[in-house]
N, C-alpha and C positions, 0 to 999 in steps of 0.2 A: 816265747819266741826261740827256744831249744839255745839258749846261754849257757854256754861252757863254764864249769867252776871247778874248783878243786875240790876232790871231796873231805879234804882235811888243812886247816889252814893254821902257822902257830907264829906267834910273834911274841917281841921281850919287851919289858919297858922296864929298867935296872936288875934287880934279882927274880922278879916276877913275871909269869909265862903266861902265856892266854893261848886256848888251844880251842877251834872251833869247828865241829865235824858231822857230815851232814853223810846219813844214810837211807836205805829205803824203806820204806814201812811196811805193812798189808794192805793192799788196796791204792798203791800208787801213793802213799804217803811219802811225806820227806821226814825225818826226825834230826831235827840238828838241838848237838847238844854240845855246850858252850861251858870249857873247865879253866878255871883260874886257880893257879898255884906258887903260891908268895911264901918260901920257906917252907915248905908243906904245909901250910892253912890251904888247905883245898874248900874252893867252892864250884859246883858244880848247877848249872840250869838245864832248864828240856824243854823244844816247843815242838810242836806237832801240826806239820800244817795237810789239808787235804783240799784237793780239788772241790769247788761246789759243786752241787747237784741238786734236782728236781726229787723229791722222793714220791713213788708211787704206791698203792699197798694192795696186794692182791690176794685176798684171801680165799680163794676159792679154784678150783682143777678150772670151775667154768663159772661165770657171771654171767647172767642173760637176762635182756630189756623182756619188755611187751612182746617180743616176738614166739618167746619161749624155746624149747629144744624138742630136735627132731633125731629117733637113735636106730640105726640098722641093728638087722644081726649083728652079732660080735664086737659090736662100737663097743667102746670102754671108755670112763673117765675115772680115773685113777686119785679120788680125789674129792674134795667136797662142793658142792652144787645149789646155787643161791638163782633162783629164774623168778622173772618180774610174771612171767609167760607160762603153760601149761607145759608138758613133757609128755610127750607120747613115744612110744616105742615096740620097735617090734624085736624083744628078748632083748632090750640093750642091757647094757651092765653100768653102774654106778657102784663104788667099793666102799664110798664116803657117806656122811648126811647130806640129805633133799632137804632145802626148804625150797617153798614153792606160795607166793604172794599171791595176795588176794583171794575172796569170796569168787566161787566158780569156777577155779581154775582146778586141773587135776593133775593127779599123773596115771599113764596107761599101758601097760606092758612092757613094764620094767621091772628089772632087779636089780633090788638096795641093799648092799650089806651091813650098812647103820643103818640110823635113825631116819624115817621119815617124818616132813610135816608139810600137808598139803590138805584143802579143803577137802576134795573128792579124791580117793582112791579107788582105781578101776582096773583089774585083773593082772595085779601085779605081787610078787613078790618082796616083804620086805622082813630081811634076816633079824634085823635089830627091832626096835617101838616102832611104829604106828602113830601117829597122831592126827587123825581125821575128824571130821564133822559125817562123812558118807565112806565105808569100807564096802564095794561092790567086787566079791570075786577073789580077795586079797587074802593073801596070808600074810604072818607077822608072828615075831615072836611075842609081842602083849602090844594088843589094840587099845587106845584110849584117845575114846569120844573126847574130841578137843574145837569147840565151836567159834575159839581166839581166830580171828584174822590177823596173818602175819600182812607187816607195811613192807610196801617194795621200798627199794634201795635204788641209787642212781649207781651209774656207772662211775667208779673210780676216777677217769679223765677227764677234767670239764674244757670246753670250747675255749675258753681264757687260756688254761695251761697249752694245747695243742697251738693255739694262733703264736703264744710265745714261742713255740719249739720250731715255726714256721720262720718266723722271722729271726731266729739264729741261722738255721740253715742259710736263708738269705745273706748274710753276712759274710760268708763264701764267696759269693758272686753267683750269678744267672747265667745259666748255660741254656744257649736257645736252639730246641733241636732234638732231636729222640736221639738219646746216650744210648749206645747198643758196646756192649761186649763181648768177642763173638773169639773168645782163649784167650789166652797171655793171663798177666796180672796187672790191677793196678788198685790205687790208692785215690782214694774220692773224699770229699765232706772238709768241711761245713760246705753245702751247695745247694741250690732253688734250679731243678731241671723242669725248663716250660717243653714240656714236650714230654717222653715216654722214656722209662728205664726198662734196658733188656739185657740182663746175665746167663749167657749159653755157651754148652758145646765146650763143660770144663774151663770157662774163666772163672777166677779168680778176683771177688772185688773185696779187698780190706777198706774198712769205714773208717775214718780220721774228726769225723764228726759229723750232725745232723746232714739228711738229707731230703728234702721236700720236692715229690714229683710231682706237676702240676696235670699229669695224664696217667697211664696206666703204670705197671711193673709187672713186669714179668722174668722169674729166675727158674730157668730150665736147663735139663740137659746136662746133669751131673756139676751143675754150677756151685760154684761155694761163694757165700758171703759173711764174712766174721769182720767183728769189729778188731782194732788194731790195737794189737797188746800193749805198747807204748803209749797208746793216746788214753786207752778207756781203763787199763791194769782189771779192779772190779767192780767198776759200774758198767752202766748196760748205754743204749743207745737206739738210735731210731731210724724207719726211713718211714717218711708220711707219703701216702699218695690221695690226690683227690679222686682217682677215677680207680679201676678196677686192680687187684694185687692175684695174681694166679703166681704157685710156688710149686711146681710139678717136677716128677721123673729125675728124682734123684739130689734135688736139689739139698743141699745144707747150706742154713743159716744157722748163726751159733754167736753167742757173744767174745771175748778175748781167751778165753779159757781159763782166767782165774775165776775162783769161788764168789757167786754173786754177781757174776758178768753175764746179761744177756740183751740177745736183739731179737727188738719188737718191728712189727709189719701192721701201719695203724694205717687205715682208710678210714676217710672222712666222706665217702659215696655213699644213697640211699640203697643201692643198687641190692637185686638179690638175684646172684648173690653179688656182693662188696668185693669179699678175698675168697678165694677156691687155692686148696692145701690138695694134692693128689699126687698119689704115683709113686709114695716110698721119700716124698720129700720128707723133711727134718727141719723145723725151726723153735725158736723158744714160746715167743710171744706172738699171737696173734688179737686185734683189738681194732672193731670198730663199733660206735655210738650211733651209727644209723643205719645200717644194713645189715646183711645176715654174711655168715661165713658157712663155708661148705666145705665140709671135711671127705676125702674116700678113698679108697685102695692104699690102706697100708700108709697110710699118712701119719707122722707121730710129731706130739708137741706136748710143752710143757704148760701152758695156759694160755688161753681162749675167754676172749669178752664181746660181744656183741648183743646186736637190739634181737638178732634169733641165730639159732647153730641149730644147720644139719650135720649131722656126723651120717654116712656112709658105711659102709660094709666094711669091717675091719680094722678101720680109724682107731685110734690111740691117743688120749691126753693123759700125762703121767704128771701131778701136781709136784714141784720140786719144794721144800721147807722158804727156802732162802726168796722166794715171790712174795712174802710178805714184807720185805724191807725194801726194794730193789729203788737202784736211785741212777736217775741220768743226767750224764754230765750237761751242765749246765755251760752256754753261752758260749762262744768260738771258742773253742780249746779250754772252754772254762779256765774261773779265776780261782786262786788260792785262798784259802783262810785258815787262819790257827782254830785248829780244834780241842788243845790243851796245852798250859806250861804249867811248870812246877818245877822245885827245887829238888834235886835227885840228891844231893851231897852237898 
C-alpha cells in the first residue's frame, strides 16, 4: 500500500547500537540487513524478500497445438520449434531444432538450420540431422531413418492457472463499458473491463497490474503499452482477452525494461484467427490455448504459443534466453515473501 519508511533506521539500548537498513535488490527485491554492535562484537543478519509470482516456462521461439504452423516467404523464427500440428511452408526459415509430434504429420517447404525430427519430410531443406521415418525431396546434412514417435506436449498454460489470473484482475474492480484510449497517458490494473479495450493514435497505457477484457483489444496507431517499472521491476505481466487481440501499425508492447520483464497478450477465443500481430507492431509474448494467431507485414516478437500460427510475409519471432524462467506477478500488487536469510557477520 506504497508505506513510507526510512531506509536506514538506528537505535541504542546502553552502550549497544542496532542499525537496520533496507535497500534494493535485482528484480524489485528489498534486502534489509539488520547490524548490532556491542563494544565492537558486531553481529550482522540478511533477509531477502521478493514479490510472489506465477512462474511460466517457455522453451521454445514457438509452441504449437493440433493446429500446427503455417510459414510465408521470409517468415523466420529465430528460435526452437515444438508443433503438436504439421508445418508447411513456402521457403520459411527456422534457425533452431523442429520437433514435430505424432505419426503422419510432416514438415514441407521449409528451412532448418538444426536438427529436425518429424515423421514425413517433404521438399525441404535441413542444414543440421534429419530424423525421419519418410525423407521426400529433402536434403540434410546426415538423414537417419528414425521410425520413434515423438508424444505431443500440452501447452505450458493450463485453464486453472489463466481462471486464477482472471480473478486477480478482478480484484481491481469491474469497469463496465469499452475503455478506449485515444493519446494522453495513463495507468490501469488490476482491472476486469466488460466491454472492449482500445489503445490508439499514440496513447500511452502503463500496467500496474492484471487486466481481464471481457470482449476484444485492440492497440493501434503507434500506441505503446509497457508494464509499470515500479510495480513489475522484472517480472512480466498480462492483459487476458476473451474475444479477439489485433496489435497493428506500429504498436509496442514491452514489459518494465528490466532484464526478465515482459508482457504477454493471451486470448482465451476459439476464434481463427484469436490474435492478429501486423504492421511493424512489436510485443513480447503472444499465447493463446484455442485459437490460431496470425502473424504479417513486418511483425516482430519474442515468443508465440497457440493451438496453430500463421506467420505471414516477413514476420519475425526472435526467441529471448530469459522465456524459460519468466514469472508474473502474483495477486493485487502481489504479496511479499523471504526468499533468503543468513548470517553475513
Amino acid at each position: 500500500k506504497n508505506m513510507k519508511w526510512s531506509n536506514s533506521v538506528s537505535f541504542t539500548i546502553g552502550d549497544a547500537r542496532a542499525t537496520t537498513t533496507i535497500t534494493d535488490g535485482l528484480g524489485g527485491t528489498k534486502i534489509i540487513t539488520s547490524e548490532g554492535d556491542d563494544s565492537n562484537r558486531i553481529k550482522k543478519n540478511q533477509v531477502v524478500y521478493q514479490i510472489s509470482a506465477d512462474g511460466v516456462s517457455f522453451f521454445f521461439g514457438a509452441q504449437v497445438g493440433d493446429g500446427g504452423i503455417r510459414l510465408d516467404d521470409n517468415a523466420t523464427i529465430n528460435g526452437n520449434v515444438f508443433s503438436n500440428g504439421s508445418i508447411g511452408a513456402s521457403n520459411g526459415i527456422i534457425t533452431g531444432t523442429v520437433k514435430v509430434a505424432k505419426k503422419e504429420n510432416m514438415i514441407d517447404g521449409l528451412n532448418v538450420s538444426g536438427d529436425a525430427y518429424v515423421d514425413i519430410c517433404i521438399n525441404s531443406n535441413i542444414f543440421g540431422i534429419l530424423y525421419a521415418s519418410t525423407s521426400i525431396n529433402c536434403t540434410a546434412s546426415q538423414f537417419i531413418p528414425s521410425p520413434v514417435e515423438i508424444a505431443t506436449t500440452s501447452l505450458p498454460i493450463s485453464q486453472a492457472q489463466i481462471t486464477e489470473w482472471e480473478n486477480e484482475a478482478a480484484t481491481g474492480g469491474t469497469y463496465v463499458g469499452d475503455y478506449i484510449l485515444n493519446g494522453g497517458t495513463t495507468y490501469l490494473g488490476p482491472k476486469k473491463i466488460q466491454g472492449n479495450l482500445t489503445v490508439q493514435n499514440n496513447a500511452k497505457l502503463f500496467l500496474t497490474g492484471k487486466v481481464w477484457v471481457t470482449g476484444s483489444v485492440n492497440i493501434t496507431n503507434n500506441a505503446i503499452v509497457q508494464l509499470d517499472k515500479n510495480t513489475y521491476h522484472s517480472l512480466s505481466g498480462i492483459i487476458i482477452s476473451d474475444g479477439l487481440i489485433t496489435l497493428a501499425n506500429n504498436s509496442v508492447s514491452s514489459g518494465s525494461g528490466d532484464a526478465g520483464s515482459y508482457l504477454m497478450y493471451l486470448s482465451i477465443s476459439a476464434l481463427n484467427p484469436a490474435i492478429i500481430i501486423q504492421n511493424n507492431a512489436i510485443v513480447d509474448i503472444l499465447y493463446t490455448s484455442n485459437g490460431w494467431i496470425e502473424v504479417s507485414n513486418n511483425a516482430q516478437l519474442r515468443e508465440i504459443t497457440g493451438y496453430g500460427i500463421y506467420l505471414k510475409n516477413n514476420s519475425r519471432i526472435t526467441y529471448e534466453i530469459g522465456l524459460i524462467d519468466t514469472s508474473f506477478l502474483s495477486g493485487s500488487g502481489g504479496g511479499w515473501k523471504v526468499t533468503s536469510w543468513k548470517e553475513i557477520e
